[in-house]
PATI-97018 format. One record per residue (C-alpha): residue number from 1; residue in three letters; x, y, z. Coordinates in pm, whole numbers. Layout:
   num   residu       c1       c2       c3
   NUM      ALA        X        Y        Z
...
***
This chain:
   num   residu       c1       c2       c3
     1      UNK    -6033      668    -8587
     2      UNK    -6381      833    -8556
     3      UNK    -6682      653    -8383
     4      UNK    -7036      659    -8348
     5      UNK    -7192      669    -7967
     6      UNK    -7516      614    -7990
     7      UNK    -7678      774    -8257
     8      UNK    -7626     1175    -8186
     9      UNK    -7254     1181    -8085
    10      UNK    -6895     1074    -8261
    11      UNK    -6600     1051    -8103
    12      UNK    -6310     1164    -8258
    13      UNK    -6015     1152    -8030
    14      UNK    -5882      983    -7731
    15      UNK    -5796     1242    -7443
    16      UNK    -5701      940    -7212
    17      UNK    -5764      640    -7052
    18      UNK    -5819      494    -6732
    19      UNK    -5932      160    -6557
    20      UNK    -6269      239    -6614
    21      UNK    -6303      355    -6960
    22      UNK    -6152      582    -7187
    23      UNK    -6208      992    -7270
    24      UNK    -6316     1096    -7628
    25      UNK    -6297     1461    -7748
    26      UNK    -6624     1423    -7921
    27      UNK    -6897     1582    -8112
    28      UNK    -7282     1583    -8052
    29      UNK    -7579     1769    -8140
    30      UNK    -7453     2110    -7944
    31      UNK    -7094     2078    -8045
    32      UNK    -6771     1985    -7891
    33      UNK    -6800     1784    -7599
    34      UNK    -6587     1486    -7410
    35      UNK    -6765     1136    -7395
    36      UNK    -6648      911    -7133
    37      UNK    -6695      493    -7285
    38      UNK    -6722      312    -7002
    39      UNK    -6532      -69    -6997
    40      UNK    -6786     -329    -7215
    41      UNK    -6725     -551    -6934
    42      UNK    -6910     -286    -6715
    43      UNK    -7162     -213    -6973
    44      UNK    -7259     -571    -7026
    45      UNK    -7364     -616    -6700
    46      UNK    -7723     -549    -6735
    47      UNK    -7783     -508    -6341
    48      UNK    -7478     -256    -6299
    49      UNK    -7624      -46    -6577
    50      UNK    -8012      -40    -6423
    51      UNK    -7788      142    -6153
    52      UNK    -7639      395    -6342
    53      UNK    -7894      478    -6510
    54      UNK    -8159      522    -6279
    55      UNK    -7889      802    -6162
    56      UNK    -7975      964    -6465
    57      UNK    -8162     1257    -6348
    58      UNK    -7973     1326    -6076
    59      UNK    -7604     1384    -6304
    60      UNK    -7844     1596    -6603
    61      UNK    -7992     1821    -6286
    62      UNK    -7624     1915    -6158
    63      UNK    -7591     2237    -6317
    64      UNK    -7319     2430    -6151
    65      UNK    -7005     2676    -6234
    66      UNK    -6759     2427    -6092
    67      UNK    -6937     2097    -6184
    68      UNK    -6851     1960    -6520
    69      UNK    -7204     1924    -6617
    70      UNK    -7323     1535    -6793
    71      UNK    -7526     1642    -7084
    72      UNK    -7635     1297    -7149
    73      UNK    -7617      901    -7080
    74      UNK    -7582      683    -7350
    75      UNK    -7726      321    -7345
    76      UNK    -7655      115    -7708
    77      UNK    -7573     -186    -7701
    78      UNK    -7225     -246    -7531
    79      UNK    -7167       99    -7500
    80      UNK    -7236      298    -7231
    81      UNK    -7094      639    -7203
    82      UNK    -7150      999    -7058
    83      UNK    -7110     1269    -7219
    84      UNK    -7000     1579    -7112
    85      UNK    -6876     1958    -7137
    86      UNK    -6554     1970    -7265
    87      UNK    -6355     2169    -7045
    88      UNK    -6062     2293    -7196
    89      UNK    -5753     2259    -6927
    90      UNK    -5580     2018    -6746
    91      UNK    -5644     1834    -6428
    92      UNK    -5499     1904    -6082
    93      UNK    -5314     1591    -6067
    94      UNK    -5101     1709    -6362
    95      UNK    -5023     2026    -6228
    96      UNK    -4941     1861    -5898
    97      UNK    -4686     1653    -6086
    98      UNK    -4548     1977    -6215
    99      UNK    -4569     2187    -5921
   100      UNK    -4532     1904    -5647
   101      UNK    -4781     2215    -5418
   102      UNK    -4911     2553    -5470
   103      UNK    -4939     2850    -5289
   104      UNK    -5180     2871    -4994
   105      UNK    -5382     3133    -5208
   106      UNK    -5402     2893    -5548
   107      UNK    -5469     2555    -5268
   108      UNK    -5753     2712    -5095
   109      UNK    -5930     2910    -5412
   110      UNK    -5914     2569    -5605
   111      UNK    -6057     2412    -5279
   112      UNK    -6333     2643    -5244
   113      UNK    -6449     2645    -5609
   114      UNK    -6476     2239    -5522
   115      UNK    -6667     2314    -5226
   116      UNK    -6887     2470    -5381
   117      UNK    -6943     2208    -5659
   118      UNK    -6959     1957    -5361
   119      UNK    -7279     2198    -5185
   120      UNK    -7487     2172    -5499
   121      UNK    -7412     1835    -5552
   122      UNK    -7550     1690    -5170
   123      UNK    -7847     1963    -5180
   124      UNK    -7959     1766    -5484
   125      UNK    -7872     1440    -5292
   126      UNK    -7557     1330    -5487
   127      UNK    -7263     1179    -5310
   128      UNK    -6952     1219    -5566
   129      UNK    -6807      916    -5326
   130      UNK    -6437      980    -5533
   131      UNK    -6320     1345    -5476
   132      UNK    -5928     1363    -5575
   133      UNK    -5692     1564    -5778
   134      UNK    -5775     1308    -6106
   135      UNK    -6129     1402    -6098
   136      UNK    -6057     1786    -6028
   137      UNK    -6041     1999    -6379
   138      UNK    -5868     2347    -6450
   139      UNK    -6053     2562    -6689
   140      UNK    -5722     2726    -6855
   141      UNK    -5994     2897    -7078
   142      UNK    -6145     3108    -6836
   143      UNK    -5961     3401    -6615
   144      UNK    -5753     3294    -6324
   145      UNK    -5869     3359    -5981
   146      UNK    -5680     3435    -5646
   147      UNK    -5350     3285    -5664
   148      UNK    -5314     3255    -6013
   149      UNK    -5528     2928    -6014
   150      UNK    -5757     2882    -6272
   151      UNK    -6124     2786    -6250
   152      UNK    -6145     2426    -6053
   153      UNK    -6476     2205    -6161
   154      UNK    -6519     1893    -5992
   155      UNK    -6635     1597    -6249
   156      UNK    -6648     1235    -6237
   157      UNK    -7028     1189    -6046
   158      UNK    -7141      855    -6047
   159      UNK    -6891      649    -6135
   160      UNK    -6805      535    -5826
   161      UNK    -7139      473    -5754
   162      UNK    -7122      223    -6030
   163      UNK    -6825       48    -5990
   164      UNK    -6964      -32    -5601
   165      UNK    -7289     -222    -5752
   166      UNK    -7256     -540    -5533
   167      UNK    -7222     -833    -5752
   168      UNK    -7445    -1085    -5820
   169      UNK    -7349    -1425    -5581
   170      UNK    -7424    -1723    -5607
   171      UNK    -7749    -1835    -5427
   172      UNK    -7802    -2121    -5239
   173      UNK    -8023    -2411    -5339
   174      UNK    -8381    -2414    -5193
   175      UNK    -8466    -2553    -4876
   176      UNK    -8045    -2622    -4822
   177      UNK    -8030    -2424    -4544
   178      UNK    -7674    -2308    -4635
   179      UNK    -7582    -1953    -4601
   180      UNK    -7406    -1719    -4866
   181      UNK    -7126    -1539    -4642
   182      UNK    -7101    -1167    -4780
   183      UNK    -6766    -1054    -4856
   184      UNK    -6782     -668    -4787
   185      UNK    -6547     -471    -4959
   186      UNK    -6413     -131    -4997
   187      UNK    -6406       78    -5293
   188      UNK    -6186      404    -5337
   189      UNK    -5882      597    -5302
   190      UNK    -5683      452    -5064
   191      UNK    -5539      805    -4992
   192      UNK    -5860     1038    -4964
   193      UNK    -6105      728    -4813
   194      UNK    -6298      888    -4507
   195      UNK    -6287      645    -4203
   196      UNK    -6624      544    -4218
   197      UNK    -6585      399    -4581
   198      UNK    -6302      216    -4442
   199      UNK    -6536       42    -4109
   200      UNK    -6771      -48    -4349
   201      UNK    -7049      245    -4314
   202      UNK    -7285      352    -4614
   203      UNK    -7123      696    -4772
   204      UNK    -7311      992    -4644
   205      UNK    -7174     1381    -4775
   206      UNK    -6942     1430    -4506
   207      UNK    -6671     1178    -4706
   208      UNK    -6675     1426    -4969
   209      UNK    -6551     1654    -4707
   210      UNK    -6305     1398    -4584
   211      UNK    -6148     1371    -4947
   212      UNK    -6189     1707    -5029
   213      UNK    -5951     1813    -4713
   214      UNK    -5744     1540    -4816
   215      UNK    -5705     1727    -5110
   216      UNK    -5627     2081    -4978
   217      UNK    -5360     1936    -4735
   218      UNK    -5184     1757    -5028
   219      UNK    -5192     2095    -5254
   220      UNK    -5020     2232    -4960
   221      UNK    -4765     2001    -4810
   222      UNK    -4693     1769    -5224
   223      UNK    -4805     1429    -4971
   224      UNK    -5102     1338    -4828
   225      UNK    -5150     1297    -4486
   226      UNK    -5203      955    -4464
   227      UNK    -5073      832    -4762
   228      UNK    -4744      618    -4799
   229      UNK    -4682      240    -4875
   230      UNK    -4959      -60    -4902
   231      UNK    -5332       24    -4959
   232      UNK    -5404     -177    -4618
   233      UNK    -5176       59    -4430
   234      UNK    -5316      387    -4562
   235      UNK    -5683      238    -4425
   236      UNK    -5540      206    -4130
   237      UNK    -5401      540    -4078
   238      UNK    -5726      703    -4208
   239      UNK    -5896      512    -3883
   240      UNK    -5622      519    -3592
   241      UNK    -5431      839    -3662
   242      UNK    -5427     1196    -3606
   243      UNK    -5310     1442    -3898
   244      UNK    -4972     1601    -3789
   245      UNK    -4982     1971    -3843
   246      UNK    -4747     2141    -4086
   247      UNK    -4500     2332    -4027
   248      UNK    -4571     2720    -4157
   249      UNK    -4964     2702    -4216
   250      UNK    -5168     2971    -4090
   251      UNK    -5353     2852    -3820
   252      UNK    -5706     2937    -3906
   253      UNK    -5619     2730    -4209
   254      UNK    -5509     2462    -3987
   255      UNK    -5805     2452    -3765
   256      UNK    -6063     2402    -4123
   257      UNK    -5801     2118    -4230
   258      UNK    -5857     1950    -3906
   259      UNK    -6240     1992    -3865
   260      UNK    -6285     1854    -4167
   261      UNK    -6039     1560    -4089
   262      UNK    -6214     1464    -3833
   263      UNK    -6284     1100    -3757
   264      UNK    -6605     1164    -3638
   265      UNK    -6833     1300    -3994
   266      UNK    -7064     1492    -3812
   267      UNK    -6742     1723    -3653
   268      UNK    -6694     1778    -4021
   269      UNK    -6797     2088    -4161
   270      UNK    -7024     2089    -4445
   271      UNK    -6952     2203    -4795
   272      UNK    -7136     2557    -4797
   273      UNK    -6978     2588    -4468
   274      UNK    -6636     2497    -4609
   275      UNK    -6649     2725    -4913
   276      UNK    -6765     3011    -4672
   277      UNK    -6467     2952    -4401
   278      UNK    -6202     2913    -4721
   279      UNK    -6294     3253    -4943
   280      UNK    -6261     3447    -4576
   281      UNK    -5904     3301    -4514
   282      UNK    -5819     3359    -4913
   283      UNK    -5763     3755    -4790
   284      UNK    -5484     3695    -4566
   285      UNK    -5261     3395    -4805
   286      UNK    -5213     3627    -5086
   287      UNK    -4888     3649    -5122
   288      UNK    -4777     3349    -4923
   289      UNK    -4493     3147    -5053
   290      UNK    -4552     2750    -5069
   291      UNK    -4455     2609    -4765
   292      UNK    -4093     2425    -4711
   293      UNK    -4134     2083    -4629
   294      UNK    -4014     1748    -4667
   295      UNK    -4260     1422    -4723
   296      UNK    -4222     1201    -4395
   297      UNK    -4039      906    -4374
   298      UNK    -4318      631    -4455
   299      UNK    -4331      346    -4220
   300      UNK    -4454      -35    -4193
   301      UNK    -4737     -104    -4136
   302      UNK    -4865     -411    -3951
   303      UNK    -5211     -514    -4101
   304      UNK    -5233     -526    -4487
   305      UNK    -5570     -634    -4601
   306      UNK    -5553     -858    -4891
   307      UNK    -5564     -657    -5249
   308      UNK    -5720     -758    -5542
   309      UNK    -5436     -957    -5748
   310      UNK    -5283     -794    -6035
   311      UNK    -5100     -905    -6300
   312      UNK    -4744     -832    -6358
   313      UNK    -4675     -477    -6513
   314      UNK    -4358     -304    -6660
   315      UNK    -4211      -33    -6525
   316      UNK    -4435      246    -6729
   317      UNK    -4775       29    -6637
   318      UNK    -4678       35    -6265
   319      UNK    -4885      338    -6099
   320      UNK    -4759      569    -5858
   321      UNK    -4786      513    -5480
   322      UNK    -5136      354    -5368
   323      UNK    -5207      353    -5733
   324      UNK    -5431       -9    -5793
   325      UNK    -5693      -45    -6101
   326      UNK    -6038      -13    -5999
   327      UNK    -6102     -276    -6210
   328      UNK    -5946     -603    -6225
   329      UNK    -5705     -658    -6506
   330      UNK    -5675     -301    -6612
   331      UNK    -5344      -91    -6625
   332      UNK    -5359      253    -6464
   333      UNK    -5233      532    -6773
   334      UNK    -5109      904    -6692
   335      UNK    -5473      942    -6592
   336      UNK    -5349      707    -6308
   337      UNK    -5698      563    -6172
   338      UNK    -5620      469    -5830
   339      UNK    -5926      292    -5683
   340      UNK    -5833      -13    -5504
   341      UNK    -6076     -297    -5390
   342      UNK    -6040     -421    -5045
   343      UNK    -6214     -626    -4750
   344      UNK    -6324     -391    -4503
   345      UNK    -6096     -486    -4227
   346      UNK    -6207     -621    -3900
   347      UNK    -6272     -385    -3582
   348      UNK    -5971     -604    -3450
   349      UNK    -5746     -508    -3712
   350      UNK    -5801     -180    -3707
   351      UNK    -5752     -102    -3328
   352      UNK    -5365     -136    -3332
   353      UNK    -5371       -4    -2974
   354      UNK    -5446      383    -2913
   355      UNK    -5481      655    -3139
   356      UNK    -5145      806    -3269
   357      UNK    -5037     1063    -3488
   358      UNK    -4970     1040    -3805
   359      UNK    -4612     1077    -3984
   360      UNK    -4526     1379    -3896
   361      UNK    -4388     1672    -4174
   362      UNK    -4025     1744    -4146
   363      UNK    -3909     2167    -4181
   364      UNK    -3728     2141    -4524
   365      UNK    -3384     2041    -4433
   366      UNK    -3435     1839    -4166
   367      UNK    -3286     1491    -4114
   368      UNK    -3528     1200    -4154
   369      UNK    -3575     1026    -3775
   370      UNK    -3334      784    -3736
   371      UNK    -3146      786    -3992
   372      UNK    -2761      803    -3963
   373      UNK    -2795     1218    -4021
   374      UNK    -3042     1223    -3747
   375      UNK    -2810     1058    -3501
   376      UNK    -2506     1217    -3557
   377      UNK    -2726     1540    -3500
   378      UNK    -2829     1417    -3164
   379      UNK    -2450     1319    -3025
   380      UNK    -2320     1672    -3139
   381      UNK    -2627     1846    -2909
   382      UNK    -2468     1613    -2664
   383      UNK    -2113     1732    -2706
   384      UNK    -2254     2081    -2701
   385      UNK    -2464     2061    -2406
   386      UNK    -2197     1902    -2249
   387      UNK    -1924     2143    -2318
   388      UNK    -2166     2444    -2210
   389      UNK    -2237     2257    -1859
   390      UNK    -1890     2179    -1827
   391      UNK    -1805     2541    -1903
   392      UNK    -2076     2624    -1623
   393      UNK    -1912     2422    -1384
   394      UNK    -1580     2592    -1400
   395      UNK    -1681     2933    -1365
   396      UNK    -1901     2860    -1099
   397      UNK    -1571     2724     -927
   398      UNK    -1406     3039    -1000
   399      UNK    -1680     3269     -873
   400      UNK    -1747     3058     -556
   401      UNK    -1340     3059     -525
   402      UNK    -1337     3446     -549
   403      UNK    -1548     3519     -318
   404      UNK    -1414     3260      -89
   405      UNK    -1096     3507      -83
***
């Protein structure tokens, strides 16, 4: 059923929903165009939409190739939507689901083009704060690039921005004396959330980087690197691990993936400098078959911080893997949101003794570490090795004996 937004735009046609609103195929003024409704919840809060929309400017100056550009923000009554180009495609989380990875060629193209949407985006001062496959869309319209991969654009600016308002506390009474104890929290992807966000520090343009790396290593490996289990043990990871290489990348590609995984953000590179270093490699992938591995085993982690409650779901509500509703209450759809709100943990909690590596790729094939398969691997090198000494022993004998003669 049609509705108005505002009073230039109708919207015709749910494309999806998520925890923070819902996707219209619409119509305005210019013609076909997608209108994201934000939650009323979020639009009633008066404060939280001050925010947004003094970000106005900012979203209706990003004009870029690979940005899906906002053409306006809507403010009427409880609604309170942007709309935006339609883009006619899918997103990359879909085609991940259908794919599992891509080539190295299709990977790093699609990377690049979101590198590039990334470099206009923090030379105008915008930090998109929520880079991931769900925010990343494939213009099927337009001609494919290297690879085979269509067109990437990178959309989704500002709404993380507005889900983090801080809320409004309670204040004391005057002249109490009593203090209001700040609960600090953190907002994102569990699975593409740069270290920093994690210890608490404001969210400067290298994240993007983080996420967006995040993002290139899962297009190539189907996982991401430290993704796997609860929410509070994929924060962890992000802060006390090292990425584990895999197995068959080229290793100029490697060396990018882990400069801009870097725990430190200023090691990162930044994103002119990362859509530079990817089109050079693009050259030498084409071709390249998607690599052969298996997802590590995912183990237990020690420190979970304490989640956001949820309500019980069904089977087909539950989200995939590190899948939680930004906002409280709502069930994830195939859009799958997957924001999750947590306390940022303590520097106790996160130090978990000294840095380690992070679970480490298996060659396709390969048994799982420890399991049963993995064992009975290990005793028959054992028997081997110790058949081949023993056979060393004996003609040793027989030489030392024959010359003995």
């Amino acid at each position: 059923m049609a509705r108005r937004i505002g009073s230039r735009y109708t919207a015709n046609q749910v494309l999806g929903r998520g925890s923070a609103g819902t996707v219209w195929l619409g119509e305005g003024p210019r013609g076909p165009v997608a209108v994201k409704l934000l939650r009323e919840d979020l639009a009633e809060d008066r404060e939280l939409v001050g925010r947004f929309v003094q970000e106005r400017s900012a979203l209706l100056s990003l004009n870029h190739p690979h940005v899906v550009g906002v053409q306006d923000l809507v403010v009427d009554g409880t609604d309170l939507a942007l709309v935006m180009d339609l883009v006619r495609g899918t997103d990359l989380r879909t085609r991940l689901d259908h794919e599992r990875r891509l080539t190295p060629e299709a990977a790093v193209s699609i990377t690049a083009d979101v590198a590039d949407a990334l470099a206009a985006a923090h030379s105008a001062g915008v930090v998109h704060r929520d880079v991931k496959p769900e925010n990343v869309l494939l213009d099927s319209a337009a001609p494919p690039g290297p690879g085979g991969a269509p067109p990437a654009l990178l959309t989704d600016f500002g709404i993380a921005k507005l889900i983090d308002a801080p809320s409004r506390a309670p204040q004391p009474a005057a002249g109490s004396g009593a203090r209001v104890p700040s609960q600090r929290r953190v907002i994102g992807t569990p699975d593409y959330l740069a270290p920093e966000l994690v210890e608490g520090l404001p969210a400067r343009a290298a994240v993007d980087i983080y996420a967006l790396a995040t993002v290139l290593y899962e297009l190539l490996a189907g996982f991401t690197p430290f993704g796997g289990g609860h929410p509070g043990a994929v924060l962890r990871r992000h802060v006390t691990e090292t990425v584990a290489p895999l197995p068959g990348i080229p290793d100029e590609l490697w060396q990018l993936v882990l400069q801009c995984l870097a725990k430190a953000p200023a090691s990162r590179l930044r994103a002119a400098e990362m859509a530079t270093a990817l089109r050079e490699i693009l050259p030498d992938l084409k071709g390249m078959p998607r690599l052969d591995v298996d997802e590590p085993h995912e183990p237990t982690a020690a420190y979970e911080p304490d989640p956001l409650p949820e309500p019980a779901k069904t089977p087909e509500e539950r989200p995939r893997r590190g899948a939680v509703p930004l906002v409280h209450g709502s069930v994830p759809d195939s859009n799958r949101d997957t924001h999750t709100s947590m306390r940022v943990p303590s520097a106790d909690e996160l130090a978990g003794g000294p840095l380690g590596t992070a679970r480490v790729p298996r060659v396709h094939g390969a048994p799982r570490p420890g399991s049963a398969r993995a064992r009975t691997a290990a005793r028959v090198r054992r028997l081997r090795l110790a058949v081949v000494v023993a056979a060393v022993v004996v003609v040793t004998a027989a030489v030392v004996g024959w010359l003995a003669l």
